[in-house]
C-alpha positions in Angstrom: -6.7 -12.3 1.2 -3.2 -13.4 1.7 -2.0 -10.0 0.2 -3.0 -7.7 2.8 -1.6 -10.1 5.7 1.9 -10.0 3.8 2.2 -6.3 3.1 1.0 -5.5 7.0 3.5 -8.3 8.1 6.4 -6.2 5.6 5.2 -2.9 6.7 5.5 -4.1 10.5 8.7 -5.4 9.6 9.7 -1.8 8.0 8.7 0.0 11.4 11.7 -2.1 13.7 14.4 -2.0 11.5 17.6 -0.5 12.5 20.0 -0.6 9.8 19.8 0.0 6.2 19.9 -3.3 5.2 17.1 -4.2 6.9 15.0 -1.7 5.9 16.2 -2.7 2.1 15.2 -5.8 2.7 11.9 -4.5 3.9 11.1 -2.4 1.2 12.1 -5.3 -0.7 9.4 -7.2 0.7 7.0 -4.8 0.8 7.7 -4.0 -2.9 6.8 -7.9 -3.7 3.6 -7.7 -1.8 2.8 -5.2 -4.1 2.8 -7.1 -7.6 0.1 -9.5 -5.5 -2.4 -6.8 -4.2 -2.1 -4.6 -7.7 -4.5 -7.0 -9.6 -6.8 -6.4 -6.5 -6.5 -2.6 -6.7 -7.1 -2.7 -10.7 -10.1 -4.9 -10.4 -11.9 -3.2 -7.9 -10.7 0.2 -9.9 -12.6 -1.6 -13.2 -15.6 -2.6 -10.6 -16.1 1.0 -10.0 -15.4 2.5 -13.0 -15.9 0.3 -16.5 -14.3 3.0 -18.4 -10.7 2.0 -17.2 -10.2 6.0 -16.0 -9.7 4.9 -12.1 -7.8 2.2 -13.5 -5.2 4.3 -15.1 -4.9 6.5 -12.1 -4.1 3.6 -9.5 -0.9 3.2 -11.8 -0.5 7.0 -11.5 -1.2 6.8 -7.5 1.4 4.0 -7.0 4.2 5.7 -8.9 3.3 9.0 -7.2 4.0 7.1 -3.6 7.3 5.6 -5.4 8.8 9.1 -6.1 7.5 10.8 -2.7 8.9 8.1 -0.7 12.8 8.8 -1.4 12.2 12.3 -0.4 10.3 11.7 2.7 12.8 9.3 4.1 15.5 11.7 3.2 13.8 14.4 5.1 13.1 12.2 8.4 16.8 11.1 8.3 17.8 15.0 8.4 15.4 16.0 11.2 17.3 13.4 13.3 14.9 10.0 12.8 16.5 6.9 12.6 15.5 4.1 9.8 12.8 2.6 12.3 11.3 5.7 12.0 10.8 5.8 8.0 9.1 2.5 9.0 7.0 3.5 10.8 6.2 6.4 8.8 5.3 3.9 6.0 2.9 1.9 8.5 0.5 4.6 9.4 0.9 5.5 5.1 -0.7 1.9 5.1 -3.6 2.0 7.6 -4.4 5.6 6.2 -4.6 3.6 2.8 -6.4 0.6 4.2 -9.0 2.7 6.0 -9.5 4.7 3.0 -9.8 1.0 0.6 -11.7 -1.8 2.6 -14.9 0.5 3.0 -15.1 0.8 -1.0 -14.0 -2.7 -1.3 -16.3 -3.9 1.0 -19.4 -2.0 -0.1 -18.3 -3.1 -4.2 -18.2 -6.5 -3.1 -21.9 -6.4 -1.7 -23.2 -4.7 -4.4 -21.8 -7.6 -6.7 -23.6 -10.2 -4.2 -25.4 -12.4 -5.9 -29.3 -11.6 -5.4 -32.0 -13.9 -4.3 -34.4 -14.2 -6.5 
């Protein structure tokens, strides 16, 4: 359960920056945390699904936040934000994500509970 701590403590990290190279180094970081938590997201994908459909679309998800992102950034930089701002941006992205994930994790875990007999 390391992996969640890590990516919060990134993402929180991403959300005071001030300069670009902090928030490259933060993004860095948060990119890292990412390689740890994707076997989590794949598991519990092939927990819910066996046929390895879910699966397939985590990928799909995760690229789909890596091409939005550049864009999004962009735009907040135009309307007058400042690179704290794309971090924080990227920290509510991440408790949206986490609200929507522990429930289902949660409930697949229980329903894998061993059973008394």
């Amino acid at each position: 359960m390391a992996e969640p701590a890590l990516t919060g403590a990134s993402v929180m990290w991403l959300a005071h920056t001030g300069s670009p190279t902090e928030l490259s180094l933060g993004i860095m970081a948060a990119s890292f945390c990412l390689v740890f938590g994707m076997p989590f997201l794949l598991g519990l994908a092939a927990e819910l699904d066996p046929s390895g459909r879910l699966a397939t679309c985590v990928r799909g998800y995760t690229g789909l936040g890596n091409t939005i992102t550049p864009g999004l950034a962009g735009i907040l930089l135009l309307a007058g934000g400042d690179f704290g701002s794309i971090g924080w941006t990227a920290l509510i992205c991440c408790i949206i994500a986490a609200g929507l994930i522990l429930p289902i994790a949660y409930k697949a875990d229980v329903s894998m509970a061993p059973k008394d007999i």
